[in-house]
C-alpha positions in Angstrom: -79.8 109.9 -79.2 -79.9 112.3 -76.3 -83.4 113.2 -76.6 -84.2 109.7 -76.8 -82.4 108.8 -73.4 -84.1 111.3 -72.0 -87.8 110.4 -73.1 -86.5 107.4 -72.0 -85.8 108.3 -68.6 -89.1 110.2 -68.4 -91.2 107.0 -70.2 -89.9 104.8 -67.1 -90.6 107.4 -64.1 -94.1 107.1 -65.7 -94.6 103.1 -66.0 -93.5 103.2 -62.3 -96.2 105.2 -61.0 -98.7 102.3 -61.5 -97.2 99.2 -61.1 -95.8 101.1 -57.3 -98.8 102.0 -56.4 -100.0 98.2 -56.9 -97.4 97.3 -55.4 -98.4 99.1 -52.1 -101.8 98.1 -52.6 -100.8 94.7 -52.7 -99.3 94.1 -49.3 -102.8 94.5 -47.5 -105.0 92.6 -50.0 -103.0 89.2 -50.5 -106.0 88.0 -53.1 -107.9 89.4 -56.1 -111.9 91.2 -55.5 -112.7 90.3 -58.8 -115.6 87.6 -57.7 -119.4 87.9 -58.5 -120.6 91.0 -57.2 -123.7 89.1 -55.9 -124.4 86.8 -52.9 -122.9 83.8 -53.8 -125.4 80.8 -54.7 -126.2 78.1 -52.0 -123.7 75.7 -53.1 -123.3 72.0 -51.4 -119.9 72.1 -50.3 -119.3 71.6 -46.6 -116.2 72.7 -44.2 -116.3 72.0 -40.4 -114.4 75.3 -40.1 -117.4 77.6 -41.4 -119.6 77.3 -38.2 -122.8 79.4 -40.4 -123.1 81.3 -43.5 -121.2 78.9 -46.3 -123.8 79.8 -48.6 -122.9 83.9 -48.3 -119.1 83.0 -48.8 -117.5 82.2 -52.4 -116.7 78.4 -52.5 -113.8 79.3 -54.0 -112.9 80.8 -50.5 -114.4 77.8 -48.2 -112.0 75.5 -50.6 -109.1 77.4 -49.3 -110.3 77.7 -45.6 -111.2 74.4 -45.6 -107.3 72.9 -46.3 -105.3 75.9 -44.0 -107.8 75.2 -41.2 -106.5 71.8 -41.4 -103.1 72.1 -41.3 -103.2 74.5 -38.7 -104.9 71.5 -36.7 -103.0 68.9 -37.4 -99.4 71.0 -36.5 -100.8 72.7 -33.6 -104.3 71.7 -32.5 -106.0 74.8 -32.6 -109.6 75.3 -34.8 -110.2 78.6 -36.4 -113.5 78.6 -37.2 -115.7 81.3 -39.9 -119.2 82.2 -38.2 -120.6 85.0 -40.7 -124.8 85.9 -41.3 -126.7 88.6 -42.7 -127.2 89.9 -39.5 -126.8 89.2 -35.7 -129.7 92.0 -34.7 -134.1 90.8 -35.4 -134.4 94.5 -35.8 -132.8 97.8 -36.8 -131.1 99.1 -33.4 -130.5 102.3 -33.5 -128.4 102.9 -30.0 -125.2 102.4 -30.6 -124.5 100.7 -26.9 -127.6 98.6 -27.2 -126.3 97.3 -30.4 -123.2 96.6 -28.9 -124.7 94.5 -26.3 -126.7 92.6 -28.3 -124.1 92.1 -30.8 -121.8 90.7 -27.1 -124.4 88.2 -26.6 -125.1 87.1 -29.9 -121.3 86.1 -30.1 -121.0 84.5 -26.2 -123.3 82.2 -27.5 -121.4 81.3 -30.8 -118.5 80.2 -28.7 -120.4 78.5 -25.9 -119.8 74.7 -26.9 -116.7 74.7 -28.8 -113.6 73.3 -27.7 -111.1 74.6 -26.7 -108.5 75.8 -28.1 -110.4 77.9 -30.8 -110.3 81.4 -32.3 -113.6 82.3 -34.3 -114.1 85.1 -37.1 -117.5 86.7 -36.6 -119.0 88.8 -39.7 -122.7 89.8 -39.9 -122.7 92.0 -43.3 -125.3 94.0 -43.1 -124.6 95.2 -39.3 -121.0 95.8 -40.9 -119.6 94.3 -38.3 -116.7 92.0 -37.8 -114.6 90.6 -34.5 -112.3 87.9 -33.7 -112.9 85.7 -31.0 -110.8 83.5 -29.0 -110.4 81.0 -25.8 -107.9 82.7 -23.5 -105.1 80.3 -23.8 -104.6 82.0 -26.9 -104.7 85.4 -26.2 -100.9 86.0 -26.2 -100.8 84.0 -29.7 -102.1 86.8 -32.1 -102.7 90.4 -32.8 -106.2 90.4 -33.1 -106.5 94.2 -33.4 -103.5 94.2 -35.8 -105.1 91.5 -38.2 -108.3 93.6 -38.4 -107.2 96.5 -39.1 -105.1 95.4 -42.0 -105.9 92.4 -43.4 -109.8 92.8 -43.1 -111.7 95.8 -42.6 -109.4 97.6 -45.4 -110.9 95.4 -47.6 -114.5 95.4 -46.1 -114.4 99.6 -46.1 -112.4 99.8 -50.0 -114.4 101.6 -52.1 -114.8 99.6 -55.3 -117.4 97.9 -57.8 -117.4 95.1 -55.5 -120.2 94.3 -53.3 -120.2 94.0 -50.0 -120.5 90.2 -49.7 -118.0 89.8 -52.6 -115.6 92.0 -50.1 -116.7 89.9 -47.5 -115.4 86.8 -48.7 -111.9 88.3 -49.9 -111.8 89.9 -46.5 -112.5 86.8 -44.6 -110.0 84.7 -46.7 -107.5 87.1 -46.1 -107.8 87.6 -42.3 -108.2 83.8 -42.0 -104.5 83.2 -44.0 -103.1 86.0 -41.7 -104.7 84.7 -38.5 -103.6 81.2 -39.5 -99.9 82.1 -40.5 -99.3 83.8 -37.0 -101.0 81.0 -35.1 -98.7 78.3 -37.0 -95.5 80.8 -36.1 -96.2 81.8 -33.1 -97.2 78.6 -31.2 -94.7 75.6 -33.3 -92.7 78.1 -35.3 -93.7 76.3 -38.6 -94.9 78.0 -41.8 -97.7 76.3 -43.4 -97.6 74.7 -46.6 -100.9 75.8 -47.4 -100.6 79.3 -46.2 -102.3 82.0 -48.5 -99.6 84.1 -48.0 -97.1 81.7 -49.6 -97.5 81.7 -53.5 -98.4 86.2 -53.2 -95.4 86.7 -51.1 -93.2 84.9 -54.2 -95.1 87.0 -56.4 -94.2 90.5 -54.9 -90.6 89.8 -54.3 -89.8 88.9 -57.7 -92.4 92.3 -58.9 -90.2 94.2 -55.8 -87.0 93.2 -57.8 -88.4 94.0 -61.1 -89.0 97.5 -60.2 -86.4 98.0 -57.7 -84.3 97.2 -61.4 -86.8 99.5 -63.5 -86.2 102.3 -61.3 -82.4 101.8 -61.3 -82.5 102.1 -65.5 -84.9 104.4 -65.5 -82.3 107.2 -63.4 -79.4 106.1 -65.2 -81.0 106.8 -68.6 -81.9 110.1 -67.6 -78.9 111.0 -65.4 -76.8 110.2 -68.9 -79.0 112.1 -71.1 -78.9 115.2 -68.7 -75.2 115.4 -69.1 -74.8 114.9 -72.5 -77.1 117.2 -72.7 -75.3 119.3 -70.8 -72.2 119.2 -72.4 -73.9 120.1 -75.7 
C-alpha cells in the first residue's frame, strides 16, 4: 500500500508538469493557433471594422471582431478598426530609419479620414510589423505598449507549425479582445458580453482549481507514504 501511495504521489507531480505549463501558456494566448497554415481564401464576408486585408484574416476571426467591435460602439462610441496587408513598403528597404519613416507615413494616412474617436490595429506581415493607433482623446484609455507586448507580438514571434498569417489572425483576435475589454472598462466601467476574454477566463479558473486540488492530493499522498514509510 505504501509503495503505491508513493508512486502515487510521484504519478501526480508528473501529470502536473504539463497541464501547469499550459496553464501559464494560456494566460497570454486567450484562443487556439490551430487554423490553416495558409493565407486564408478571399472569402465574401464583410465587417466595417476591418478597414483592408479581410481576405488575409480567418473569417472565423472577422466573425468575432465584427460583434465586439459592435458592442464596444454601441456602450461607448469608440471604433476599433483592423487595417492589416502584405506589406506597407513597394520595395525591400534596407535602412532601418527609412523604413521607419515610410512605415510613419503609410499609417498617417490610414487614419486621416476617420472619425474620431478611433483606435486602429496596423499589421503588414511580411514587414513583421505591427502598431496601434489612436485619436488622442484616448490616449489615457489603454496600454498600448502593454497590449503588444503580451497579447500580440508573443503570438506573432511563437515559434510553432503555424504560419505567419495563421499567427496573424490569432494575434490580431487576441489584441483586439484585449484592446476592447480595457476600452469598455476603462471609459463606462462595463464588461462586454461579447468579450473574448469571457468564456477562456471561465475556463482557466475552473482548470486553476482543478490543479490547485491535484497538487494538494498529490503532496498529501506522498507526505503519507513517506512516513509510513518511515516508520517501517
Amino acid at each position: 500500500m505504501k509503495v503505491f501511495l508513493k508512486k502515487l504521489g510521484v504519478l501526480f507531480a508528473l501529470l502536473l508538469i504539463t497541464p501547469v505549463t499550459f496553464l501559464l501558456a494560456s494566460e497570454n494566448a486567450n484562443i487556439s493557433t490551430s487554423q490553416s497554415p495558409t493565407v486564408p481564401q478571399i472569402i465574401n464576408i464583410n465587417s466595417r471594422f476591418i478597414l483592408e486585408g479581410k481576405e488575409l484574416i480567418d473569417p472565423r476571426t472577422i466573425n468575432k471582431i465584427d460583434e465586439v467591435g459592435k458592442e464596444l460602439f454601441e456602450k461607448t462610441g469608440v471604433n476599433v478598426y483592423i487595417y492589416v496587408k502584405k506589406s506597407y513598403l513597394t520595395g525591400e528597404v534596407k535602412d532601418k530609419k527609412e523604413r521607419f519613416l515610410l512605415i510613419s507615413t503609410y499609417e498617417d494616412k490610414i487614419v486621416t479620414n476617420l472619425n474620431k474617436p478611433y483606435v486602429v490595429i496596423s499589421m503588414a506581415i511580411d514587414d513583421t510589423h505591427i502598431n496601434i493607433l489612436n485619436s488622442k482623446d484616448l490616449d489615457s484609455s489603454f496600454d498600448k505598449d502593454k497590449i503588444l507586448n503580451r497579447s500580440i507580438i508573443p503570438i506573432l514571434a511563437s515559434q510553432d507549425k503555424n504560419s505567419l498569417y495563421t499567427k496573424a489572425s490569432v494575434a490580431l483576435l487576441n489584441g483586439y479582445g484585449e484592446l476592447t475589454d480595457k476600452l469598455a472598462m476603462n471609459l463606462k466601467g462595463i464588461e462586454l458580453d461579447s468579450s473574448i476574454e469571457s468564456g477562456a477566463s471561465t475556463f482557466k479558473e475552473y482548470w486553476r482549481y482543478f490543479m490547485y486540488t491535484l497538487v494538494i492530493i498529490g503532496l498529501l499522498a506522498y507526505i503519507y507514504a513517506m512516513r509510513k514509510g518511515r516508520k517501517s
